[in-house]
PyMOL Python script that loads the backbone (N, CA, C, O; Angstrom):
from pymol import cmd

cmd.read_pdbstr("""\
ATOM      1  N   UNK A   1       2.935   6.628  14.850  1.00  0.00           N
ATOM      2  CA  UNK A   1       3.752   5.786  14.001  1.00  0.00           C
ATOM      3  C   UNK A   1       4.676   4.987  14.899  1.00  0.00           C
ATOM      4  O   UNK A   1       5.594   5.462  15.569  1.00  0.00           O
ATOM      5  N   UNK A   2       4.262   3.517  14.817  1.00  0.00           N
ATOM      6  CA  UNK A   2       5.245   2.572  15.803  1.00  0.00           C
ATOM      7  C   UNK A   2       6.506   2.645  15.037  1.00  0.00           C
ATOM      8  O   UNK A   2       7.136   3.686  15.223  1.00  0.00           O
ATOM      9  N   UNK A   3       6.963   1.896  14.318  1.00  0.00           N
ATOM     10  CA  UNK A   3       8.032   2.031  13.689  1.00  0.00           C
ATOM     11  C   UNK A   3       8.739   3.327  12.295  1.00  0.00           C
ATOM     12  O   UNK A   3       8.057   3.911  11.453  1.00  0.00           O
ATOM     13  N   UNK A   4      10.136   3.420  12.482  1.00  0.00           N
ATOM     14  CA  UNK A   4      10.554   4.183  11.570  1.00  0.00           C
ATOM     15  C   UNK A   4      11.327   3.731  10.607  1.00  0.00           C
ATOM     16  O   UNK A   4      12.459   3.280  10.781  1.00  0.00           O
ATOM     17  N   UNK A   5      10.611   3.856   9.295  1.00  0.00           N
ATOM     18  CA  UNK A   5      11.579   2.956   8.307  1.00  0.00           C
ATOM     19  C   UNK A   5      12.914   3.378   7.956  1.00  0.00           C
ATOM     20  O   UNK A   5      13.365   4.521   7.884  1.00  0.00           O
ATOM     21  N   UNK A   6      13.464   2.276   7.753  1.00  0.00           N
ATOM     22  CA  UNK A   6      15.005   2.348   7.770  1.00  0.00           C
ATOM     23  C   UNK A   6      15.506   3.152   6.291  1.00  0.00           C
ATOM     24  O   UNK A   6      14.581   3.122   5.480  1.00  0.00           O
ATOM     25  N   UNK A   7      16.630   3.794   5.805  1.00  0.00           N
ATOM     26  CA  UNK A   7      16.450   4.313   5.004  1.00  0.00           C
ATOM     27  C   UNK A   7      17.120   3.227   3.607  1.00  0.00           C
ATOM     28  O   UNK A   7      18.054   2.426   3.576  1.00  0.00           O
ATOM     29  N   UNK A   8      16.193   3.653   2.645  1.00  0.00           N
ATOM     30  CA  UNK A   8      16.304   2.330   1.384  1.00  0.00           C
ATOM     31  C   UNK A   8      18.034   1.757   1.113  1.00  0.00           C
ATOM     32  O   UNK A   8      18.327   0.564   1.050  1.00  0.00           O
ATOM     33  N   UNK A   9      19.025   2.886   0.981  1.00  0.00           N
ATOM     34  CA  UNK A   9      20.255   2.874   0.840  1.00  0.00           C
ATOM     35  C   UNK A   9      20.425   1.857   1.848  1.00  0.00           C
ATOM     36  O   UNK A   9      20.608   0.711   1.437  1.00  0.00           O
ATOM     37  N   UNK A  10      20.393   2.098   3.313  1.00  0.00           N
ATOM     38  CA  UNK A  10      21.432   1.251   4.272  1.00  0.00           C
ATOM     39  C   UNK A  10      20.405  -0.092   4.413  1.00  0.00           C
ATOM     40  O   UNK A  10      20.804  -0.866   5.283  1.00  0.00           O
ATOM     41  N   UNK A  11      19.344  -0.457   3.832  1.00  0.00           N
ATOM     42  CA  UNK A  11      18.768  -1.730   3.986  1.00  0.00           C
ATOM     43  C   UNK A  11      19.264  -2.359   2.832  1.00  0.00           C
ATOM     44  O   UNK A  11      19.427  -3.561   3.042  1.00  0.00           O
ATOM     45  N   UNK A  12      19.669  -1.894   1.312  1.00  0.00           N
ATOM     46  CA  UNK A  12      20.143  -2.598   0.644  1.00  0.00           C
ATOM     47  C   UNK A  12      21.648  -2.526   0.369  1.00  0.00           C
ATOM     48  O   UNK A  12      22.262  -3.026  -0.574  1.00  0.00           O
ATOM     49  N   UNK A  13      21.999  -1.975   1.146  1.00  0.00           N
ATOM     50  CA  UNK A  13      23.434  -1.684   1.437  1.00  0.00           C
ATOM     51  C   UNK A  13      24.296  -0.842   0.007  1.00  0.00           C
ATOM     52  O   UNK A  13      25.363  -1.350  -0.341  1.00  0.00           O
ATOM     53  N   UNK A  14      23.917   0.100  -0.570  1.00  0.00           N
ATOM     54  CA  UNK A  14      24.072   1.202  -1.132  1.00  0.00           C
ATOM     55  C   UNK A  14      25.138   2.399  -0.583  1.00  0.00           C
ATOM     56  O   UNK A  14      25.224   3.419  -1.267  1.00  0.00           O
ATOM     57  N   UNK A  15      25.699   2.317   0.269  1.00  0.00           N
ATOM     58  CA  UNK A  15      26.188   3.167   0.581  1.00  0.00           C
ATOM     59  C   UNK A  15      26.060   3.993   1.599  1.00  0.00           C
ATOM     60  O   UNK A  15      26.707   5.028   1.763  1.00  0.00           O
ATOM     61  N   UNK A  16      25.006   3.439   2.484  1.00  0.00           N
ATOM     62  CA  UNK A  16      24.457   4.533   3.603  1.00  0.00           C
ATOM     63  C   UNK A  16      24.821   3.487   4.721  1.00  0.00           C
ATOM     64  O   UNK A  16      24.479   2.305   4.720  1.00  0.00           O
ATOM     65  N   UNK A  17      25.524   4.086   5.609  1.00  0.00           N
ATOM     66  CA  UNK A  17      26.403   3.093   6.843  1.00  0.00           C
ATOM     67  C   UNK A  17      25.502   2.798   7.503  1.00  0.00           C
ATOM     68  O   UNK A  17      25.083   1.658   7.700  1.00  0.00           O
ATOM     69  N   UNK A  18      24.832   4.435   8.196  1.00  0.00           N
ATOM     70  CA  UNK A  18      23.992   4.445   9.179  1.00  0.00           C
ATOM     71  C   UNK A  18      22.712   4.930   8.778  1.00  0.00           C
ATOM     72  O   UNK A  18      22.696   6.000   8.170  1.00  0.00           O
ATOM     73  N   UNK A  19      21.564   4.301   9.019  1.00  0.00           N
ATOM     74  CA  UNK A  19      20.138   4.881   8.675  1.00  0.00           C
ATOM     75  C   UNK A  19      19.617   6.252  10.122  1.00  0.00           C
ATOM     76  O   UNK A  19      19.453   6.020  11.320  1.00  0.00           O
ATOM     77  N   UNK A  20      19.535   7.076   9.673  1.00  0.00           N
ATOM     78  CA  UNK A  20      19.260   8.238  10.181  1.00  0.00           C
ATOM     79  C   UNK A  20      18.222   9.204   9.355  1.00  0.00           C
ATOM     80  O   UNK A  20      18.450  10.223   8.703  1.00  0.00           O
ATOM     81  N   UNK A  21      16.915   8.461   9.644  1.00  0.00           N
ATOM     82  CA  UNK A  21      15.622   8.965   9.038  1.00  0.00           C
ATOM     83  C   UNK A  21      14.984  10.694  10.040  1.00  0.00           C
ATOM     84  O   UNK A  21      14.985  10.772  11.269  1.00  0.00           O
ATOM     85  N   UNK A  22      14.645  11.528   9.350  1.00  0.00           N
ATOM     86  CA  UNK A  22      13.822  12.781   9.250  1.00  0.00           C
ATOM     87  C   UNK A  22      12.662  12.496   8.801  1.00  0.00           C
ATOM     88  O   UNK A  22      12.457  11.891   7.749  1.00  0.00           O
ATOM     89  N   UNK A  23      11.575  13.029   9.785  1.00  0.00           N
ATOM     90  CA  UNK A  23      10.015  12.913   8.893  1.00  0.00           C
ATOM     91  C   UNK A  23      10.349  14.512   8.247  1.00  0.00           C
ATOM     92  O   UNK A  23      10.423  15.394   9.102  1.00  0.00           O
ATOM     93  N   UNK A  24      10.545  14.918   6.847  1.00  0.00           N
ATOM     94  CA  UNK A  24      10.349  15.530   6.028  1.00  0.00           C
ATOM     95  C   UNK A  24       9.043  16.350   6.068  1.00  0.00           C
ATOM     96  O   UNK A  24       9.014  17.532   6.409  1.00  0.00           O
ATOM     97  N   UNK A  25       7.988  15.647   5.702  1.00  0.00           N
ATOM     98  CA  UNK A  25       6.697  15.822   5.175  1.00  0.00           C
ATOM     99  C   UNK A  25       5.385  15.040   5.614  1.00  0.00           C
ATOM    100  O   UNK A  25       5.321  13.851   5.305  1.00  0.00           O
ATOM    101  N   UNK A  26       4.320  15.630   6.322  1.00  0.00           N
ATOM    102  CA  UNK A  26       3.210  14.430   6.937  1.00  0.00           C
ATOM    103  C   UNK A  26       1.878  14.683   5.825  1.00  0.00           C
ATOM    104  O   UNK A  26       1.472  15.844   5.872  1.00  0.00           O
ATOM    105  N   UNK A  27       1.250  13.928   4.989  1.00  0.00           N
ATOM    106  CA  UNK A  27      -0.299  13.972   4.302  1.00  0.00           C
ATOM    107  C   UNK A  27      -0.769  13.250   4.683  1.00  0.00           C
ATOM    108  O   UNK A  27      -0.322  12.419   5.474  1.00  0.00           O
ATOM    109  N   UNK A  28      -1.863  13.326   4.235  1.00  0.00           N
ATOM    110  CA  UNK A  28      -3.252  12.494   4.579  1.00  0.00           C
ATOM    111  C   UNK A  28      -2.593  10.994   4.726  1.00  0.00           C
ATOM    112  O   UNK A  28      -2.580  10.493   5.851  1.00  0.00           O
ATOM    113  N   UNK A  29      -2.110  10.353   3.743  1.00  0.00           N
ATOM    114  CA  UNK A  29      -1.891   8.957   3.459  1.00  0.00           C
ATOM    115  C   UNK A  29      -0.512   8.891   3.449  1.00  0.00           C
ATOM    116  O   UNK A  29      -0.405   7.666   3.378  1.00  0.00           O
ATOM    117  N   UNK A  30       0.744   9.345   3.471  1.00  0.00           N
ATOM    118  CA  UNK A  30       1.907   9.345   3.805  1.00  0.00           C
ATOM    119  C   UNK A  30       3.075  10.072   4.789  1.00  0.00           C
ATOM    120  O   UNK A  30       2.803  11.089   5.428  1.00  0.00           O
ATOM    121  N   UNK A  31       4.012   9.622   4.822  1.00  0.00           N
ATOM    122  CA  UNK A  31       5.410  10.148   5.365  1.00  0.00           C
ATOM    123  C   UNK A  31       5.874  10.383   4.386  1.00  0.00           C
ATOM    124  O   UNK A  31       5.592   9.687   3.410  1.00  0.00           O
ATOM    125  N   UNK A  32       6.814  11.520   4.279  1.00  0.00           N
ATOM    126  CA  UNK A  32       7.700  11.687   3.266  1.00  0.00           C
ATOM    127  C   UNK A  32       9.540  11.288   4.636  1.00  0.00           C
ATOM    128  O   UNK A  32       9.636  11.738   5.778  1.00  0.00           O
ATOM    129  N   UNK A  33      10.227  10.715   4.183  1.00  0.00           N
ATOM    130  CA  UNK A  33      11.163  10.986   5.422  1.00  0.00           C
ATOM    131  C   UNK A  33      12.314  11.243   4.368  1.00  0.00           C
ATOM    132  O   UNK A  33      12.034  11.157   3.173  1.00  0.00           O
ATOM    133  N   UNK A  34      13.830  11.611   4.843  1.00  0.00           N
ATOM    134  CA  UNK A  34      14.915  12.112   4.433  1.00  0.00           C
ATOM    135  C   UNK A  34      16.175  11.634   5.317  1.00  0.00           C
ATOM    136  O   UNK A  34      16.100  11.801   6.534  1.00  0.00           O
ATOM    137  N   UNK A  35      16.830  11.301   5.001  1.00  0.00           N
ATOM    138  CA  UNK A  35      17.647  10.307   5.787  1.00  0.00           C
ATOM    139  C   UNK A  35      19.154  11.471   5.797  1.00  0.00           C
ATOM    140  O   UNK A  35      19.517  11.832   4.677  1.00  0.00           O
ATOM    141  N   UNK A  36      19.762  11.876   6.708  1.00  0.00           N
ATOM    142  CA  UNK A  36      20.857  12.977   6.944  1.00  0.00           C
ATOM    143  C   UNK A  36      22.072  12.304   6.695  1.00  0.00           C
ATOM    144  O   UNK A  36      23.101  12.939   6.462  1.00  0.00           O
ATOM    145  N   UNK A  37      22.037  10.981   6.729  1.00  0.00           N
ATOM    146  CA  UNK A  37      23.604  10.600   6.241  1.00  0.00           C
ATOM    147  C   UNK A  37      23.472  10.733   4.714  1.00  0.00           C
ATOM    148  O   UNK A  37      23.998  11.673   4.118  1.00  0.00           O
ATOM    149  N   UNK A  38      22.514   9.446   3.878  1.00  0.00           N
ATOM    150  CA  UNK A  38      22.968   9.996   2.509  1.00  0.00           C
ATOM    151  C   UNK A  38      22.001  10.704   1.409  1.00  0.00           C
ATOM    152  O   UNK A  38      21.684  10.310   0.287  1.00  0.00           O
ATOM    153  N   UNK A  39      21.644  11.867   2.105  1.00  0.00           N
ATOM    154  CA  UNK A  39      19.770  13.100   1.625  1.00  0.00           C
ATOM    155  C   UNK A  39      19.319  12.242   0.883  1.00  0.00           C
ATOM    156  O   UNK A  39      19.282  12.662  -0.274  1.00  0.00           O
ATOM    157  N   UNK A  40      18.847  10.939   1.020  1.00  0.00           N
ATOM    158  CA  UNK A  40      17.961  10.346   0.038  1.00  0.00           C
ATOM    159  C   UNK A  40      16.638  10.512   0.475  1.00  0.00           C
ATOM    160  O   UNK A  40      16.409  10.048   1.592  1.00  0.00           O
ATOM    161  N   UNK A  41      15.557  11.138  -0.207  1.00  0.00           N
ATOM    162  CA  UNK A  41      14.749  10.847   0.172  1.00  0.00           C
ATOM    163  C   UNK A  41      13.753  10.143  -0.156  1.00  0.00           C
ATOM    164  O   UNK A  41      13.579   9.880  -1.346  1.00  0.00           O
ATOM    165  N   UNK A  42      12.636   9.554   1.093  1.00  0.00           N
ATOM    166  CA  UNK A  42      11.909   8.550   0.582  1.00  0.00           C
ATOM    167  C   UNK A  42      10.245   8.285   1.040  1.00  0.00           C
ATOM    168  O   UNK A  42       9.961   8.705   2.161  1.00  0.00           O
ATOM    169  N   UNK A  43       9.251   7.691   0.334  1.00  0.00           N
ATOM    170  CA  UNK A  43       8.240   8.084   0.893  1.00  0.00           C
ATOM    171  C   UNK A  43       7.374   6.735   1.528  1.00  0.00           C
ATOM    172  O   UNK A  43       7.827   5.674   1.098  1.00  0.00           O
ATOM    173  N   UNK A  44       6.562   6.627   2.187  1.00  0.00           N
ATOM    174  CA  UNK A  44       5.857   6.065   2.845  1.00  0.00           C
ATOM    175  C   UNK A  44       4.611   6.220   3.143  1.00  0.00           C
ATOM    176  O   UNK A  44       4.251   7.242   3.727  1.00  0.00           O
ATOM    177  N   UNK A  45       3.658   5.160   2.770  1.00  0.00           N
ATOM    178  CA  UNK A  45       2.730   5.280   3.183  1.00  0.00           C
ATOM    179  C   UNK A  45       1.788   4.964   4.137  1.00  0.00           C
ATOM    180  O   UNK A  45       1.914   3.836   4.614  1.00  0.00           O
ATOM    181  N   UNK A  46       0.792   5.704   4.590  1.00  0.00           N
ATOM    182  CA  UNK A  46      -0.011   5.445   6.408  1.00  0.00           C
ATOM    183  C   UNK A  46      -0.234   4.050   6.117  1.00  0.00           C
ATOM    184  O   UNK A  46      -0.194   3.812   4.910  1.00  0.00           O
ATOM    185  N   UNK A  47      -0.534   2.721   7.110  1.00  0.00           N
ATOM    186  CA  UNK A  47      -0.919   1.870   7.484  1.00  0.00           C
ATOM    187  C   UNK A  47      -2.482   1.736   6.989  1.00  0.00           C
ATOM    188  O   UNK A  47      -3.074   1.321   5.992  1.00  0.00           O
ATOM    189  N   UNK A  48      -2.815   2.330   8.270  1.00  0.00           N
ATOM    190  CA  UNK A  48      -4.370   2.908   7.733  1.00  0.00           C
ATOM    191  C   UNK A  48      -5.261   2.745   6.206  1.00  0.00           C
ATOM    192  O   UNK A  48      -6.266   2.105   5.897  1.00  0.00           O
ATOM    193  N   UNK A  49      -4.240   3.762   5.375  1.00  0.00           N
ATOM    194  CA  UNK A  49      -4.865   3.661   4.241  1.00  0.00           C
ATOM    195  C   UNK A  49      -4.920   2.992   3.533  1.00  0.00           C
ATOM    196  O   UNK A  49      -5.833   2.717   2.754  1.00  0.00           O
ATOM    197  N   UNK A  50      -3.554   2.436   3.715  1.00  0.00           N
ATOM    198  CA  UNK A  50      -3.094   0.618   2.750  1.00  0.00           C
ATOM    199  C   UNK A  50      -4.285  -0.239   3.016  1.00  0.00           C
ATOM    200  O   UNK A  50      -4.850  -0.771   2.060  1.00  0.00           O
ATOM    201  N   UNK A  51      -4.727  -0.424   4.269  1.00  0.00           N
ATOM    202  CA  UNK A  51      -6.111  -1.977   4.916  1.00  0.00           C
ATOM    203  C   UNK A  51      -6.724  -1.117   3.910  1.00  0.00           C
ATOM    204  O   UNK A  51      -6.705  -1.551   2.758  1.00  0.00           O
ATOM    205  N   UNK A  52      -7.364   0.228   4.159  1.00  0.00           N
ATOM    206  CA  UNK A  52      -8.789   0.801   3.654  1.00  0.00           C
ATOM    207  C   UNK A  52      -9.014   0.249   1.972  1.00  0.00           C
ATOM    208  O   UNK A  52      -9.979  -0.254   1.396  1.00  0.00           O
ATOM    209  N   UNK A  53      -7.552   0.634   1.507  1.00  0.00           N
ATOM    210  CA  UNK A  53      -7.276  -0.005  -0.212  1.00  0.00           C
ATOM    211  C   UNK A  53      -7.666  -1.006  -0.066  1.00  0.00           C
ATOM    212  O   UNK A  53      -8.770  -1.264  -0.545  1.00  0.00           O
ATOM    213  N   UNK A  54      -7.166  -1.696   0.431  1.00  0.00           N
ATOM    214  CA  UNK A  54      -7.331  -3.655   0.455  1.00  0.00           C
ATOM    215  C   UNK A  54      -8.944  -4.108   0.491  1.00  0.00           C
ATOM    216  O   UNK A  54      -9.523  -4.785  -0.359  1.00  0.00           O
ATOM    217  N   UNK A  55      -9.527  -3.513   1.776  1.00  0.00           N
ATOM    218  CA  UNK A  55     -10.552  -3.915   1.761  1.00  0.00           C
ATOM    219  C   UNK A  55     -11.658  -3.464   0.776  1.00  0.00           C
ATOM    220  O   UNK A  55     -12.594  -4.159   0.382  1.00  0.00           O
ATOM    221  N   UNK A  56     -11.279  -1.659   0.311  1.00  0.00           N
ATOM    222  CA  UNK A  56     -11.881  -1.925  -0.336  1.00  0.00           C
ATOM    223  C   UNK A  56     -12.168  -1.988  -2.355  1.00  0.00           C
ATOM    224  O   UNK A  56     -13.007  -1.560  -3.147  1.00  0.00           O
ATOM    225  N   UNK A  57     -10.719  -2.896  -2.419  1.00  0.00           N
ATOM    226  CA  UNK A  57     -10.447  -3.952  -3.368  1.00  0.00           C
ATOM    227  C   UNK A  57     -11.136  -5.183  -3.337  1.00  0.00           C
ATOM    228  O   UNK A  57     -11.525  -5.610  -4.424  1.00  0.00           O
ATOM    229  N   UNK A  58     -11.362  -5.823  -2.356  1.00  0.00           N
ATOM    230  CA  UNK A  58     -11.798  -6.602  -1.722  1.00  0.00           C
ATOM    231  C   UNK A  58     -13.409  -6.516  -1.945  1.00  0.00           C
ATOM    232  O   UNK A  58     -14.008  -7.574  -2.132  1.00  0.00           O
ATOM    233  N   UNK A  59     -13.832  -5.793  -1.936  1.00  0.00           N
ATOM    234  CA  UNK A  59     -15.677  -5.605  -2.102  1.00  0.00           C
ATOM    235  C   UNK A  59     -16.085  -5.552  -3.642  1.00  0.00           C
ATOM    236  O   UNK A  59     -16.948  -6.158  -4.278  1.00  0.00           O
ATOM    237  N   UNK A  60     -15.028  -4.490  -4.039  1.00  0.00           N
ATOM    238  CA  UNK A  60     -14.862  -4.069  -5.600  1.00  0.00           C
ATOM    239  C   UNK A  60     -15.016  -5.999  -6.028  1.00  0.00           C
ATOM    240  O   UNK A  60     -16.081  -6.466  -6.432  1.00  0.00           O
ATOM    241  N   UNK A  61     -13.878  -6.770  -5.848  1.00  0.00           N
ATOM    242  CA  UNK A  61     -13.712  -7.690  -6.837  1.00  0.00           C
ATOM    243  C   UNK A  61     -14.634  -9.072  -6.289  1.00  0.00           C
ATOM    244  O   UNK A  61     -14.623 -10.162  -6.862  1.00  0.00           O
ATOM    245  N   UNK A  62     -15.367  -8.772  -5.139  1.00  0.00           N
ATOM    246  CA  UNK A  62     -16.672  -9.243  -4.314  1.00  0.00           C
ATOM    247  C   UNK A  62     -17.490  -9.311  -5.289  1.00  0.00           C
ATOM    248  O   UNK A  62     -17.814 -10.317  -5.921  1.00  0.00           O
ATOM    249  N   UNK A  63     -17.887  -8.083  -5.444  1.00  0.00           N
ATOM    250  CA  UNK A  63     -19.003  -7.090  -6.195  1.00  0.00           C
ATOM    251  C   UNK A  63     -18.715  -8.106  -7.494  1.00  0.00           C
ATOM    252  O   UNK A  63     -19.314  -9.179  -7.570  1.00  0.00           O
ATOM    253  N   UNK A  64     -17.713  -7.666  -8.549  1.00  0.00           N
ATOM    254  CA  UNK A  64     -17.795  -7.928  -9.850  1.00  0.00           C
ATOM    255  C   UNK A  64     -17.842  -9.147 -10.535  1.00  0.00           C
ATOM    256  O   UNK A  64     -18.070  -9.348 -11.728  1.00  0.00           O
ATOM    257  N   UNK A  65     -17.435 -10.470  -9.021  1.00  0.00           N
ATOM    258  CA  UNK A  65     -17.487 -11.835  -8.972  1.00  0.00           C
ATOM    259  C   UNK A  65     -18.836 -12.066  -8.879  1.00  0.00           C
ATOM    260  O   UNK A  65     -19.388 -12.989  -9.478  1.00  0.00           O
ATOM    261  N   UNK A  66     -19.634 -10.963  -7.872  1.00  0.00           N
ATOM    262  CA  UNK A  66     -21.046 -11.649  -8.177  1.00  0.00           C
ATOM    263  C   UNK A  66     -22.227 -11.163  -9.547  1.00  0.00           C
ATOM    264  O   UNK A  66     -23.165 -11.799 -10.028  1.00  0.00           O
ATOM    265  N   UNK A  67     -21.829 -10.138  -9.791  1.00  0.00           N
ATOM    266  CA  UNK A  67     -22.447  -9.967 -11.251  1.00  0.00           C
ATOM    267  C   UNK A  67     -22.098 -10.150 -12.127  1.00  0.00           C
ATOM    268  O   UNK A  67     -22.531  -9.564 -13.119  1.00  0.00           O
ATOM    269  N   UNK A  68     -20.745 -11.429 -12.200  1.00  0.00           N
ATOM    270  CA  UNK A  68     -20.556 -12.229 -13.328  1.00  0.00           C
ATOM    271  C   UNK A  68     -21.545 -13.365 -13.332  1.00  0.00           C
ATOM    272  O   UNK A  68     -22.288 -13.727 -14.244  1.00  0.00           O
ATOM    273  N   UNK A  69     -21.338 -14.041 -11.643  1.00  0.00           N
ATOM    274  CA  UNK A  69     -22.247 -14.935 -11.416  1.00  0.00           C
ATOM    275  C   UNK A  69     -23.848 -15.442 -12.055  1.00  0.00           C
ATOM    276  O   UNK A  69     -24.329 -16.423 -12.622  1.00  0.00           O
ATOM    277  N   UNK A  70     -24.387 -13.792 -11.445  1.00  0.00           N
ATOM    278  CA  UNK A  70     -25.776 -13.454 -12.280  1.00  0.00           C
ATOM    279  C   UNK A  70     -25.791 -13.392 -13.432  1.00  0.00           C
ATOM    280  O   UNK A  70     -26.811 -13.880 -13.920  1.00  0.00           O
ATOM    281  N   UNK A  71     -24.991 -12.939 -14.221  1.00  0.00           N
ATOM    282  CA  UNK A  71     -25.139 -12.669 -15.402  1.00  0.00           C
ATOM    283  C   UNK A  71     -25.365 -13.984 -16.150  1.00  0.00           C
ATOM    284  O   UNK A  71     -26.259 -14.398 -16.888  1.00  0.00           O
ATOM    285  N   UNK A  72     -24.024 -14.567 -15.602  1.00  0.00           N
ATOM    286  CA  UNK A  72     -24.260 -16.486 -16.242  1.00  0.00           C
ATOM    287  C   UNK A  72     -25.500 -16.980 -15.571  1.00  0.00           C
ATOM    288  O   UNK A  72     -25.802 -18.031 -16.136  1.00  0.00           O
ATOM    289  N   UNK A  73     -26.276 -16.730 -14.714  1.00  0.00           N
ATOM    290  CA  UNK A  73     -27.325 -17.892 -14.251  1.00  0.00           C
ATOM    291  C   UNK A  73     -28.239 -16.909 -15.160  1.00  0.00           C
ATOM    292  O   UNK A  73     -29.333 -17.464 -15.257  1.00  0.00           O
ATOM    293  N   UNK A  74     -28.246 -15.997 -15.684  1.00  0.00           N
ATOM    294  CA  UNK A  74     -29.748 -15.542 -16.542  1.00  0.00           C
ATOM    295  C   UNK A  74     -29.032 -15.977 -17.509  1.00  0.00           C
ATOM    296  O   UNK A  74     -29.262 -14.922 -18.102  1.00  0.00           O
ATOM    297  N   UNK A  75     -28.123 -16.753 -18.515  1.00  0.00           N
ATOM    298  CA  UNK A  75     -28.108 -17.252 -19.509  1.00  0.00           C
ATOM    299  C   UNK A  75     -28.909 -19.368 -19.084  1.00  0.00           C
ATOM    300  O   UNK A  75     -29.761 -20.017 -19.692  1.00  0.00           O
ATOM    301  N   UNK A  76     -28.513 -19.532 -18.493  1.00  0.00           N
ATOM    302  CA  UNK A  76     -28.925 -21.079 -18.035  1.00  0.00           C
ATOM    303  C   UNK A  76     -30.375 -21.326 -18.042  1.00  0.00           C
ATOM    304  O   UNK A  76     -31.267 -20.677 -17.495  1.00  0.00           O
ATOM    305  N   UNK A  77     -30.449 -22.518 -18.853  1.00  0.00           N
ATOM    306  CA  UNK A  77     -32.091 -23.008 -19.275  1.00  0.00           C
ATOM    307  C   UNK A  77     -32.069 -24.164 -18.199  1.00  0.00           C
ATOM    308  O   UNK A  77     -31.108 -24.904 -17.990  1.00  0.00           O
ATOM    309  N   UNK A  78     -32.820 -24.183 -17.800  1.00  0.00           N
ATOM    310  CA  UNK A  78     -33.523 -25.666 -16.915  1.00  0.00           C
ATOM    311  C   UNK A  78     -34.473 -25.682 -17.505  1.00  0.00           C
ATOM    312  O   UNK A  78     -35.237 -24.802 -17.902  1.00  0.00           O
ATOM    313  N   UNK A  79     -34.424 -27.608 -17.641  1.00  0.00           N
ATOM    314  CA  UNK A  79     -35.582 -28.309 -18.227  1.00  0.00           C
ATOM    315  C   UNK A  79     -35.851 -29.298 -17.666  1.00  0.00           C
ATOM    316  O   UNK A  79     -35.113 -30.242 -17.384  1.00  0.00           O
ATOM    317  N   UNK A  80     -37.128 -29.121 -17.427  1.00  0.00           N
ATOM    318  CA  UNK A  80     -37.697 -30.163 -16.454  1.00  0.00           C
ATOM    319  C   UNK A  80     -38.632 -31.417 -17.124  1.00  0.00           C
ATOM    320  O   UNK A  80     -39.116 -32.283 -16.395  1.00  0.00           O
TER     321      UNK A  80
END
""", "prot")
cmd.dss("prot")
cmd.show_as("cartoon", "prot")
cmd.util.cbc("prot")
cmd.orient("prot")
């Protein structure tokens, strides 16, 4: 993990002076972290798994663009 996210409080300025993140908790697809100035805790998810979603969202709505496609060209008459 290159970077450590800052904790939600002191990025929106809530009350937390200093961001002082704890990795809490490691799963498959997230961080859980906990921040020691104000115990908020907060979760995050791997990099990794976010692209894997995307891309494969990305095939999914590939996919369902082209068997709309088909579907409309077996309605279409050509006349010659």
């Amino acid at each position: 993990m290159a970077n450590v996210p800052q904790c939600p409080n002191s990025v929106k300025g809530n009350g937390c002076p200093k961001s002082n993140p704890v990795i809490e908790k490691e799963g498959d697809d997230f961080w859980s972290f906990r921040c020691l100035t104000c115990k908020v805790v907060y979760v995050v998810s791997k990099e990794g798994i976010r692209d894997k979603s995307r891309f494969e969202n990305a095939v999914k709505l590939r996919k369902q663009a082209e068997e709309e496609y088909q579907r409309r060209m077996k309605k279409v008459k050509i006349f010659c």
